[in-house]
C-alpha positions as CSV (number, residue, x, y, z in Angstrom):
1,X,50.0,48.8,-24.6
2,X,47.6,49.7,-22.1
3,X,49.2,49.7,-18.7
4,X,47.5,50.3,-15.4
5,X,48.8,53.0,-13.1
6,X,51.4,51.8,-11.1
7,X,53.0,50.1,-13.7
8,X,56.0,50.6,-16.0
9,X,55.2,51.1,-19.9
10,X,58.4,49.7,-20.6
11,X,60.8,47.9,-19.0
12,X,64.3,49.8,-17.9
13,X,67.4,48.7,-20.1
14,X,70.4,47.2,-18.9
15,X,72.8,50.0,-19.1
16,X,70.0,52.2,-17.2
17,X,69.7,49.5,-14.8
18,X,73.2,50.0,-14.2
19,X,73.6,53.9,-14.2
20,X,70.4,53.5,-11.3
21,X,72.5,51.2,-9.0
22,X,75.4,53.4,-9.7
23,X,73.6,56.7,-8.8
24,X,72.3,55.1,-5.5
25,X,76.2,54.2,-4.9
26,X,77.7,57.0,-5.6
27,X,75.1,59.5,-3.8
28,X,74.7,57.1,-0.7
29,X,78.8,57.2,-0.6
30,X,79.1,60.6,-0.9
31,X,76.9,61.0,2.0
32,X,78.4,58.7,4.0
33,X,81.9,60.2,3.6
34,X,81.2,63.8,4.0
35,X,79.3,63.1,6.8
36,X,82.2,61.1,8.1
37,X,85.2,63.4,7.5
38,X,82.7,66.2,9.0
39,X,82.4,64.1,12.4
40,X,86.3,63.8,12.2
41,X,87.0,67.5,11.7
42,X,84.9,68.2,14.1
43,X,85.8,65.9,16.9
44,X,89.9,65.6,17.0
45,X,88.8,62.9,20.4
46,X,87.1,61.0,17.5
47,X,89.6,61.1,14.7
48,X,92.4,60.2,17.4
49,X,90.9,56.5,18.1
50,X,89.4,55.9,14.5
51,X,91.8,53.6,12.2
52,X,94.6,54.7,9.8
53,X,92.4,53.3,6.8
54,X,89.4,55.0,8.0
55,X,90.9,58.2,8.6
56,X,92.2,58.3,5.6
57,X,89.6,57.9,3.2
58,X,87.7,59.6,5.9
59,X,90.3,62.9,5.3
60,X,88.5,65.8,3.9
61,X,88.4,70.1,4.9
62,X,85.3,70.7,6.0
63,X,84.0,72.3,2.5
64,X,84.8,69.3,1.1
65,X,82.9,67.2,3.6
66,X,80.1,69.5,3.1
67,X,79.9,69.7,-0.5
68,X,79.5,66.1,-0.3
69,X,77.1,66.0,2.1
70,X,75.1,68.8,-0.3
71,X,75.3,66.5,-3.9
72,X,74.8,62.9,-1.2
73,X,72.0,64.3,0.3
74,X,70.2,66.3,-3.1
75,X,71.0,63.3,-5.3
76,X,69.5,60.9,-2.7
77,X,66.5,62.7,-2.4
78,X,65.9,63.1,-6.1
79,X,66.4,59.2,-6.3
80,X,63.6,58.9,-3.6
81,X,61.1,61.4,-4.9
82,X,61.6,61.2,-8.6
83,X,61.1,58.3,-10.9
84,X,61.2,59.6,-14.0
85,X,64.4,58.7,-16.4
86,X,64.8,62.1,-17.5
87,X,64.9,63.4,-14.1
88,X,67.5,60.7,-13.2
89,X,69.2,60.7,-16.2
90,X,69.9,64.9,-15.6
91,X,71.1,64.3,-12.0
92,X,73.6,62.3,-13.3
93,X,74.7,64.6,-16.5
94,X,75.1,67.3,-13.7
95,X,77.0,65.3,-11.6
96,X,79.2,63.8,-14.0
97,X,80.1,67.1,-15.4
98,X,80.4,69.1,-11.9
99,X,82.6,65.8,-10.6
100,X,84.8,65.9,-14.0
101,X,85.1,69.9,-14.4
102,X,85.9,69.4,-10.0
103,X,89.1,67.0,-11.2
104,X,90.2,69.1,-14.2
105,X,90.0,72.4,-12.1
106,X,91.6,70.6,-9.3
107,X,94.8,69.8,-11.2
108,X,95.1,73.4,-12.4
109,X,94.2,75.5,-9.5
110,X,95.5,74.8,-6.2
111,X,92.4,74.1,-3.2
112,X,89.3,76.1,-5.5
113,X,86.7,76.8,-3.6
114,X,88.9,76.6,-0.2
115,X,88.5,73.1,-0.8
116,X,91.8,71.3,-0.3
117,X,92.1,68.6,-3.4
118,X,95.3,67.3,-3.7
119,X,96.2,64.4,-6.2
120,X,94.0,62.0,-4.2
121,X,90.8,63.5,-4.6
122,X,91.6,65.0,-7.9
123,X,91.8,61.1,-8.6
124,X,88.3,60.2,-7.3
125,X,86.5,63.3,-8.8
126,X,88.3,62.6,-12.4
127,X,87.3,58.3,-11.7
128,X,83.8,58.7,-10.4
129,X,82.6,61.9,-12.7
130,X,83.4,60.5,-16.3
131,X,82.3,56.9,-15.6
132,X,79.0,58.7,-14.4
133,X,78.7,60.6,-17.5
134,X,80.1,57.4,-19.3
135,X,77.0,55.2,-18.0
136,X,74.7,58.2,-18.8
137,X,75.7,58.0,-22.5
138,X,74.9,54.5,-22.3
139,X,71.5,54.5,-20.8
140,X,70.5,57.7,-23.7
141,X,71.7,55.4,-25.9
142,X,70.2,52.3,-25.1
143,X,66.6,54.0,-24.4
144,X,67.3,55.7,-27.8
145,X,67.8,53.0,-30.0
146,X,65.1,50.6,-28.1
147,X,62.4,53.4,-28.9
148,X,63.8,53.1,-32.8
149,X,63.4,49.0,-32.8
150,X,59.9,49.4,-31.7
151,X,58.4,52.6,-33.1
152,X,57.8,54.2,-29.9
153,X,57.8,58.5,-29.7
154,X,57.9,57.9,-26.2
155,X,58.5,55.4,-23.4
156,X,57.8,56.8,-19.8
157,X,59.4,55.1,-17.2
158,X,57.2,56.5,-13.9
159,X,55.6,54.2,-11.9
């Protein structure tokens, strides 16, 4: 197949479809919440008028707000500046394993790091990590067994 430049070789699967609009959620999120629970540690004036719902999902030591801030902020930049699907597909292996080893380590060491994660966020880092790894699985898989239906070495996804 002779494809122009610009253009996709092949077409993305579904389940890498997915992981893509699940690595844009995620990173966009964790931006948004770190960022959030930053603002609201460091302005009590702001915390004291924001909602009970807010604040609490909102609820995060300032590590904690930071470190998501860092992997929001890297991860979205990696999803603007890189196209490839093996650069995607390792930003997500490495964030489903830091996530899921954050949870485990969370449950057997009280606050590591300084970062204070009680059953709540152990929750979210032991939810969001292995569904991450779980959709990365999928989308090896998936590319995998399409290259072995058509005989193709190699199928580059970069535009």
């Amino acid at each position: 197949m002779n494809a122009q430049p610009g253009q996709l070789t092949a077409q993305p699967t579904m389940a890498t479809r997915i992981l893509y609009i699940y690595l844009w959620l995620s990173m966009s999120l964790l931006f948004i919440q770190g960022s959030g629970s930053l603002l609201l540690r460091l302005r009590p004036d702001i915390e004291s008028i924001t909602p009970g719902l807010l604040a609490t999902i909102m609820n995060g030591n300032i590590p904690h707000a930071i470190l998501h801030i860092v992997w929001g902020t890297i991860g979205l930049i990696i999803l603007i500046t890189q196209r490839s699907y093996t650069v995607r597909l390792d930003l997500g292996l490495i964030f489903g394993l830091f996530y899921t080893s954050l949870g485990i380590l969370g449950i057997f060491v009280l606050n590591p790091f300084g970062l204070r994660l009680g059953w709540q966020e152990n929750l979210f880092h032991l939810t969001v990590g292995p569904l991450m790894l779980i959709l990365v699985w999928f989308s090896w898989r998936s590319r995998n067994a399409g290259q072995e239906n058509t005989g193709e070495s190699h199928v580059n996804f970069e535009p």
